[in-house]
N, C-alpha and C positions, 0 to 999 in steps of 0.2 A: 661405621657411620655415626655421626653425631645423633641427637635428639630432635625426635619429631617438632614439628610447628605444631603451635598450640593450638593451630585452626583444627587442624587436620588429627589431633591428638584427641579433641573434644568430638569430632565429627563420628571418629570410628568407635569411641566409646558410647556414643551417642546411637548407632546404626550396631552396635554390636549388642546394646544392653547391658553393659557393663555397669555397675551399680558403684561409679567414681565416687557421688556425692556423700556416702556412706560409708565408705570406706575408712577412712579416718575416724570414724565415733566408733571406738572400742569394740568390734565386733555387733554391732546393733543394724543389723539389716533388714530393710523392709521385702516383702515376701513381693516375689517375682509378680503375682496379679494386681497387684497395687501401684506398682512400676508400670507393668501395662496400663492399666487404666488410666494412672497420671498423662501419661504418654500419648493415650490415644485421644483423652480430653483436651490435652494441650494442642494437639495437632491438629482439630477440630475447633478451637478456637484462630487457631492461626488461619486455618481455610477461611474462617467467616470472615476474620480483617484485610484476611487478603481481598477477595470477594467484595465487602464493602469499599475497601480502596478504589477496586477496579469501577464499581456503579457510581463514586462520587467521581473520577474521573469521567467518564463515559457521560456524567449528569453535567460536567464542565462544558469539553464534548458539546452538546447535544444545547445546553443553552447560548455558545461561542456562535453556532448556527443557526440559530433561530433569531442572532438578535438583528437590529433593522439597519446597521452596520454594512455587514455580511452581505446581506439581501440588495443594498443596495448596489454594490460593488458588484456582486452576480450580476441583477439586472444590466448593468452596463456592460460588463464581459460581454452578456449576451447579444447585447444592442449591437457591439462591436463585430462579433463573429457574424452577423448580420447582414451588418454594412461591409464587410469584409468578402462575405460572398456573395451579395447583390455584384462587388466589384470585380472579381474576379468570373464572375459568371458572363457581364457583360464585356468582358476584356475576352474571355473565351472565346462569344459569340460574333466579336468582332474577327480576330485571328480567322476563326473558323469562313466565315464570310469572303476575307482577304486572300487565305488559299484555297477556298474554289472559283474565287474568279481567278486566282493563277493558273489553276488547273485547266477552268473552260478556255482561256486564251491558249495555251499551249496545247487542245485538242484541238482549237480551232483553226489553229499553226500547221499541225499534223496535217490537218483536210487540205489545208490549201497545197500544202508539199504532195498530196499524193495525186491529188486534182492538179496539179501544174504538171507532174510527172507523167498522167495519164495522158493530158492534151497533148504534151511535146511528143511520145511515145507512136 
């Protein structure tokens, strides 16, 4: 196989503890709890910025929705979903109105056929 990617070359030296950056200075190694502790400092700073990135996001967020913008544009949505079902409710009520008086005419059909059929009978 050819040579690793550099990503993937830094990552497993990185995840191994491999002590690359020293390597090259004449045998002068710094003592394995110093490397940890670099290591766990640094990745403890990295948490925090991460972390603040995500609350100034979240803070973008959070004033994108408060502003009077926003607030307006909902109110109307809502106005909308509103009127939207006042209409549909009364379009309902009508339908609904329309097939029952379908329904009583064709009970009322029924009675006469059975009442016709009894007189002739």
């Amino acid at each position: 196989m050819g040579q690793p990617e550099p990503a993937t070359y830094w990552t497993r030296c990185l995840f191994d503890g491999d002590n690359v950056l020293s390597a090259g200075q004449n045998n002068q190694h710094l003592d394995s709890e110093t490397v940890f502790l670099l290591y766990r400092v640094m990745t403890l700073i990295w948490i925090l910025f991460g972390l603040g990135y995500l609350m100034m996001i979240f803070g973008f967020i959070t004033a994108f929705l408060r502003s009077k913008k926003v607030a307006r544009i909902e109110r109307k949505l809502a106005n909308n979903i509103k009127l939207t079902q006042s209409k549909l409710w009364s379009s309902l009520t009508r339908d609904v109105n329309y097939l029952r008086r379908i329904l009583n005419e064709m009970y009322v059909m029924a009675i006469k056929v059975n009442f016709i059929l009894i007189i002739t009978s």
